[in-house]
NUROMI-421565 format. One line per 4 residues: their letters; for each residue x, z, y of C-alpha. Coordinates in steps of 0.05 Angstrom, whole numbers, plus 5000, padded with zeros to 4 digits. Example, Ala and Ser with C-alpha at 12.3 -4.5 7.8 and 13.67 -1.06 7.14 Angstrom:
NUROMI-421565
as) 5246:5156:4910  5273:5143:4979
***
This chain:
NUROMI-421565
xxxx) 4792:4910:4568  4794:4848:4602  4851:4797:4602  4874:4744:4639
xxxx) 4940:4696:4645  4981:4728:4708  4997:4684:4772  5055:4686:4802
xxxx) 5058:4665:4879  5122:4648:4924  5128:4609:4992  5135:4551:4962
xxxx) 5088:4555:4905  5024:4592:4932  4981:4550:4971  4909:4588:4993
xxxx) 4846:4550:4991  4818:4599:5047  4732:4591:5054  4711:4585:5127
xxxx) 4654:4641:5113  4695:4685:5078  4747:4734:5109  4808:4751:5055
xxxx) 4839:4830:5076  4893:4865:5037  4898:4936:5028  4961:4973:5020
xxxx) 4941:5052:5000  4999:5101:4990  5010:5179:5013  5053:5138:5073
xxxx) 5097:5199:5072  5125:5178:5116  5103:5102:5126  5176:5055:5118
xxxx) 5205:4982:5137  5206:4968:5054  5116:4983:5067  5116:4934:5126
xxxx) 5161:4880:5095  5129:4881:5030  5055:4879:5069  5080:4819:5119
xxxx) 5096:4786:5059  5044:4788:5017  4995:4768:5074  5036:4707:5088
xxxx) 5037:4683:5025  4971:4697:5002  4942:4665:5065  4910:4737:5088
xxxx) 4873:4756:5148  4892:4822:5160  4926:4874:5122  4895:4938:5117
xxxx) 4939:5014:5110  4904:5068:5073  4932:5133:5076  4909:5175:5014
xxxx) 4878:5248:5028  4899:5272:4956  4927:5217:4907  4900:5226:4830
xxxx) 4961:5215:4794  4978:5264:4750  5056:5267:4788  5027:5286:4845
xxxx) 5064:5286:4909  5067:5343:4957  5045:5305:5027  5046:5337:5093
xxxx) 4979:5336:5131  4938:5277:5143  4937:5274:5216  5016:5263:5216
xxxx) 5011:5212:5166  4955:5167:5205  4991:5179:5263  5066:5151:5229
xxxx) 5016:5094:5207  4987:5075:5269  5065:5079:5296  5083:5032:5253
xxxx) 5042:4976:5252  5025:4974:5328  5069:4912:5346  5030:4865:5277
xxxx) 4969:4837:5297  4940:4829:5229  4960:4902:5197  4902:4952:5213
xxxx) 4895:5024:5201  4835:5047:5147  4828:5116:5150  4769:5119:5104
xxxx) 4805:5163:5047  4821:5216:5096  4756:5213:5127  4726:5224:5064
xxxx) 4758:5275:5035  4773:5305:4973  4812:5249:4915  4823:5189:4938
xxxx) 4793:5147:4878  4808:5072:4884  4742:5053:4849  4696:5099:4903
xxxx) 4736:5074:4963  4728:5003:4949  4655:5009:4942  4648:5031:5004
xxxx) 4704:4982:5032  4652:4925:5007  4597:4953:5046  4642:4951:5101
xxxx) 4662:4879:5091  4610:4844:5049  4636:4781:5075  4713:4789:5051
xxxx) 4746:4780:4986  4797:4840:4981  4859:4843:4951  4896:4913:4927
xxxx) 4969:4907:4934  5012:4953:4890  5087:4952:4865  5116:4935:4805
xxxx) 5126:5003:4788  5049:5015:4795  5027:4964:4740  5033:5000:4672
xxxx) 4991:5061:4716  4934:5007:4715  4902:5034:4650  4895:5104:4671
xxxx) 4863:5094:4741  4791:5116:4745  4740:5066:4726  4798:5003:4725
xxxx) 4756:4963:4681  4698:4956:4740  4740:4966:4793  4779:4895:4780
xxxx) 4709:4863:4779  4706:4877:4847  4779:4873:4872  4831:4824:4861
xxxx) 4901:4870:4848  4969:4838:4880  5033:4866:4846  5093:4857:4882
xxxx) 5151:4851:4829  5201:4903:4832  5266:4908:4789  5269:4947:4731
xxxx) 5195:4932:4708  5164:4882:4668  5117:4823:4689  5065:4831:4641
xxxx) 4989:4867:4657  4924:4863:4612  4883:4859:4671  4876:4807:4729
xxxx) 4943:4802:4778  4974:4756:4819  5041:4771:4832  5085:4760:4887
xxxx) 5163:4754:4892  5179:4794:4955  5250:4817:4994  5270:4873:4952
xxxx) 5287:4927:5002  5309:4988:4960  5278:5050:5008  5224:5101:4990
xxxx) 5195:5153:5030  5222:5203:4979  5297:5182:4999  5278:5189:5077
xxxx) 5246:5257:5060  5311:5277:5025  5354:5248:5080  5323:5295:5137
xxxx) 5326:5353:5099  5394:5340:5097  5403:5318:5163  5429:5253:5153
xxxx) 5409:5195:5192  5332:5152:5176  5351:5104:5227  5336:5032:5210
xxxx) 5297:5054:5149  5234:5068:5191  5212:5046:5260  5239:5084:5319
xxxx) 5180:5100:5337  5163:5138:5274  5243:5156:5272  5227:5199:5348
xxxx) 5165:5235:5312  5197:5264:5250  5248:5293:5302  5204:5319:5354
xxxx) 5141:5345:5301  5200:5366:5256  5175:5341:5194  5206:5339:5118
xxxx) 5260:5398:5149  5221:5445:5099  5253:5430:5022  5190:5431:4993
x) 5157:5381:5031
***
């Protein structure tokens, strides 16, 4: 297993030596079910402080945890995705996981992400809560040869990783998509915890109404 001293970066602290003839790109995967404000804040973030060109969303077509979660089609979720992060510049959609097909492994995807981008060095954000995952995730051991992972610290879990991170102190905005799934089934109000944009769509596709979605 390899093993490495953890980074920690902050606005004040982290200062990016950025090379001219490389490109750095973040990628933020998830179900995006649906995509929230706590996804774009914690994205915006992480590329300011780490100095990134662009931030790339990738939807999952079926995630490989073991708790799996039950996600509505793909075409509603790209769609939520391109919603919200039509006003940033530097976020992009990557629909390469649904395009393939099948489970989304990390390992496959970024393989062909570096064929897509041989000049770029990529980094994999994940939360807190993703980090003590690491060890199960298929082929980890190459995969962060060829990736460097971003944790974003979240409350609750501890700062500590035998593999390669560089964490980043972020806003802590307490919102998941499983409490605005919960919250329209109930018909309570998701305003201000996604875009309006993606707010309208729920409404009018009327998504999440169905408990077992």
């Amino acid at each position: 297993m390899l093993k490495t001293e953890t980074t920690v970066a902050s606005k004040v602290q982290v200062q990016p030596i950025k090379a001219d003839s490389r490109e750095r790109i973040g990628i933020m995967g998830g179900t995006f079910n649906p995509p929230h404000l706590g996804h774009l804040i914690m994205a915006k973030q992480v590329q300011e402080q780490l100095d990134l060109d662009k931030v790339l969303f990738m939807p999952d077509n079926l995630p490989p945890h073991i708790d799996q979660k039950a996600a509505i089609a793909a075409k509603y979720r790209v769609h939520m995705v391109e919603m919200s992060i039509a006003s940033e510049p530097k976020f992009q959609l990557e629909d390469i996981e649904i395009r393939r097909g099948g489970i989304s492994y990390t390992y496959d995807t970024v393989q062909e992400l570096k064929k897509l981008y041989p000049n770029a060095d990529l980094y994999f954000i994940i939360g807190g809560d993703m980090v003590e995952y690491l060890p199960k995730w298929y082929k980890v051991d190459e995969l962060v040869k060829m990736i460097q992972f971003v944790s974003v610290e979240r409350k609750g879990y501890a700062k500590k990783s035998d593999y390669p991170l560089i964490w980043v102190d972020v806003l802590r905005i307490d919102i998941s998509s499983s409490m605005i799934r919960e919250k329209v089934q109930q018909g309570r109000s998701i305003k201000y915890l996604v875009t309006s944009e993606v707010e309208n769509y729920i409404k009018q596709e009327g998504l999440y109404h169905d408990t077992n979605s």
